[in-house]
N, C-alpha and C positions, 0 to 999 in steps of 0.2 A: 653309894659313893661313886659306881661306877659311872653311874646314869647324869649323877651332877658334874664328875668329870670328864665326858662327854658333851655337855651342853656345854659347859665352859669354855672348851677346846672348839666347838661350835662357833661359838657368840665372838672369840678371839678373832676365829679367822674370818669372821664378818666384819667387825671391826677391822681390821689390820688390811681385808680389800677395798674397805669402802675407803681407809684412811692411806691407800695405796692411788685409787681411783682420785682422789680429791688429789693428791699432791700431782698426779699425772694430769690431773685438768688445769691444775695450775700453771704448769710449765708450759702446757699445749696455749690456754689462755692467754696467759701472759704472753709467749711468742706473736698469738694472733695479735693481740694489741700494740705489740710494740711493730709487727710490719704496720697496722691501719695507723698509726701516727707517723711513723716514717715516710708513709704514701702522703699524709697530710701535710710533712714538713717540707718533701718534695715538690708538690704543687704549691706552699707558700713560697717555696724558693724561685718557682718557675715565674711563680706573677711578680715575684720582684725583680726578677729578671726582665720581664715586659713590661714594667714600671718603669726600670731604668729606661730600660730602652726607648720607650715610648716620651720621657720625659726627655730624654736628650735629642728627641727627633723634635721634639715639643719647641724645645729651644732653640733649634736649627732653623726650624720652618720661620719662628720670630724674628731671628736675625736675618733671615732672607728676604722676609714680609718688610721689614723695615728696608731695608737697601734696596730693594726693588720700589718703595717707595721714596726712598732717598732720588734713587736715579728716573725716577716716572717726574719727579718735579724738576730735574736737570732739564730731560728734556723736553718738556711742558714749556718751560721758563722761554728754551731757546727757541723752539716751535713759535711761542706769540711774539719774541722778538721776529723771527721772518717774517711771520704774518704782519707782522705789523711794517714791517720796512717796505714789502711786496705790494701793502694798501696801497700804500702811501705813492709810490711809482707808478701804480696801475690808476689812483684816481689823479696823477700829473701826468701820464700820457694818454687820459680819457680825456683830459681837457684839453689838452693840446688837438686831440683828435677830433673832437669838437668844432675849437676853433676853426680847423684846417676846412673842415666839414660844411662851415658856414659859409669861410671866403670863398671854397670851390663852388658855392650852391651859388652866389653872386655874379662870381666870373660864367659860369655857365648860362644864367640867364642873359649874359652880352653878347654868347654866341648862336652860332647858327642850329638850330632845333637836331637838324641831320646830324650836321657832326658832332653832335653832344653825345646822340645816340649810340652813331659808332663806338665814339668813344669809351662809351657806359660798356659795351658789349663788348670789346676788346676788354677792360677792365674786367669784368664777369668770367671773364672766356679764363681769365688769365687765374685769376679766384678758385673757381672750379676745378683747374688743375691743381694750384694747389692744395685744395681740399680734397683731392682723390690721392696725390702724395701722402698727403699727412695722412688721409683714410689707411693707406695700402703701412705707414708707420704706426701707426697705434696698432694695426692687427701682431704684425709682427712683433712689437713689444711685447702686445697680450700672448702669442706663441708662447715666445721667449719667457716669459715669466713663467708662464703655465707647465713650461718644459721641466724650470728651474725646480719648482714645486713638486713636479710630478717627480724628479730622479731623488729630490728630497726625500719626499713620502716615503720612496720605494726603498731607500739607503736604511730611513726609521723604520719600517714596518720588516725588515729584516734585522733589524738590529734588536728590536722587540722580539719579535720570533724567537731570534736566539737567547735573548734575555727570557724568556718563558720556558724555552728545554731546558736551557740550565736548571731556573729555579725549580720547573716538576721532578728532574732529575736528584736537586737536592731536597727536595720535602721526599721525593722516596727513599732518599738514603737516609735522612732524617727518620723518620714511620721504621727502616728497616734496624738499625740501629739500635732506636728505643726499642723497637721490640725484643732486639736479642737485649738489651740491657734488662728491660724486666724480664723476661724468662732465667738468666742467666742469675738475678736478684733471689729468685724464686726458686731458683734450683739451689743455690748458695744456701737461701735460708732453711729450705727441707731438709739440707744434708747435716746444718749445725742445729735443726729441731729432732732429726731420727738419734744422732751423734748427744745430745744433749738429754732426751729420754732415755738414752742408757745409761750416760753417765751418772744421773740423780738416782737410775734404778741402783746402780753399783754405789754411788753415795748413803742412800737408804737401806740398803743391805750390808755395809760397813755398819752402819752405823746400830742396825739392830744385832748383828753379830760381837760388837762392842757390847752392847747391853746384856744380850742376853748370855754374852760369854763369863759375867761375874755372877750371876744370877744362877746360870746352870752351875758355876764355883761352888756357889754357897749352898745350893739344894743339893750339891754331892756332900760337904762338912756334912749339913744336917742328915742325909741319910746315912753316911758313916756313921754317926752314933745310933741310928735306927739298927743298922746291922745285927741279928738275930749270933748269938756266938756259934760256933762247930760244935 
C-alpha cells in the first residue's frame, strides 16, 4: 500500500508540473503571439499611412501636371501669336529692304566709281562700330543673366542644404523616438507578461486550494469514522 501510495503521489506531481508547464507555456505563448500580430498590425498601419500619403501626393502631382499643362498651352498659344505678328514685320521690312537695296544699287551705278567707294567704307566704318556696341551689349546681357543665375543657384543650394539638416535631423529624431517607443513597448509588455505569470500562478493555486479544500473535507468525514475508539 505504501509503495502504490508513493507512485501515486509520484505520477500527481508529474502531472500537476507538466499540467503547470503547459498552462505557463500558454500564457508565455499566447503573449508572444499577441506582440507578433501587434507588430504586424503596426506595420499594416504604417503602409496605410504611406498609401495615404503617397495617394494624396498622387493627386497633387496630377492636379499640378494638368495646370502646368493648362498654362504650357496659354503660353504656347501666345508665343505663335508673336512669332507670327514678328514674321510678318520682319518679311515687310525684308522687302522694303530689298527694294531699297535695288534702287540704291541703280543710283549707284550713275555715280562716280570713287565716290561710291568712299561711300561704301564710311557706311562699313559706321556698321562695324555698331556691331562692336551691340558685341560689348550681348556680353554684358550674357554677364548679367549669368550673375542673375548664379545668386539664384547660390540662394537654392542653401535653401536645400537647409532643407536637408532639417530633414536628417528629423529622420534622427524619427529612428530616435521609434526606438524608445519600441523599447519602452517592450518593456510595458515584460512587466504585464512577469505581473501576468504570477497572477495565473495565484489564479491556479486558488483554484486548486478550492478543490482540493472540499476534497481534503470529505477524506477527514471518511477518516472520522476510520477512527480506531480509545
Amino acid at each position: 500500500i505504501n509503495a502504490e501510495y508513493g507512485e501515486l503521489r509520484l505520477l500527481k506531481r508529474a502531472i500537476d508540473r507538466e499540467t503547470e508547464d503547459t498552462r505557463t507555456k500558454t500564457v508565455e505563448d499566447k503573449r508572444s503571439g499577441e506582440i507578433e500580430n501587434e507588430k504586424l498590425a503596426l506595420d499594416i498601419e504604417s503602409a496605410k499611412e504611406e498609401i495615404a500619403e503617397l495617394t494624396q501626393k498622387n493627386k497633387n502631382l496630377e492636379s499640378k501636371v494638368k495646370a502646368l499643362q493648362a498654362e504650357h498651352e496659354i503660353a504656347k498659344k501666345k508665343q505663335e501669336e508673336d512669332y507670327d505678328v514678328q514674321r510678318r514685320s520682319k518679311q515687310k521690312l525684308q522687302f522694303q529692304e530689298s527694294k531699297l537695296c535695288t534702287k540704291k544699287v541703280n543710283i549707284e551705278k550713275k555715280c562716280d566709281t570713287v565716290e561710291v567707294h568712299k561711300l561704301q567704307i564710311a557706311e562699313l566704318e559706321k556698321e562695324v562700330e555698331f556691331n562692336k556696341n551691340e558685341r560689348e551689349e550681348v556680353k554684358k546681357i550674357y554677364d548679367t543673366e549669368m550673375n542673375k543665375l548664379g545668386n539664384v543657384k547660390a540662394k537654392l543650394e542653401y535653401q536645400k542644404n537647409s532643407c536637408e539638416k532639417k530633414l536628417e535631423k528629423l529622420r534622427q529624431d524619427f529612428l530616435k523616438h521609434n526606438a524608445n517607443c519600441i523599447s519602452l513597448r517592450e518593456k510595458n509588455r515584460k512587466e504585464l507578461l512577469d505581473k501576468d505569470l504570477l497572477l495565473q500562478r495565484l489564479v491556479l493555486d486558488t483554484a486548486r486550494c478550492e478543490r482540493t479544500i472540499p476534497e481534503l473535507q470529505a477524506s477527514m468525514e471518511v477518516l472520522e469514522t476510520m477512527v480506531k475508539p480509545e
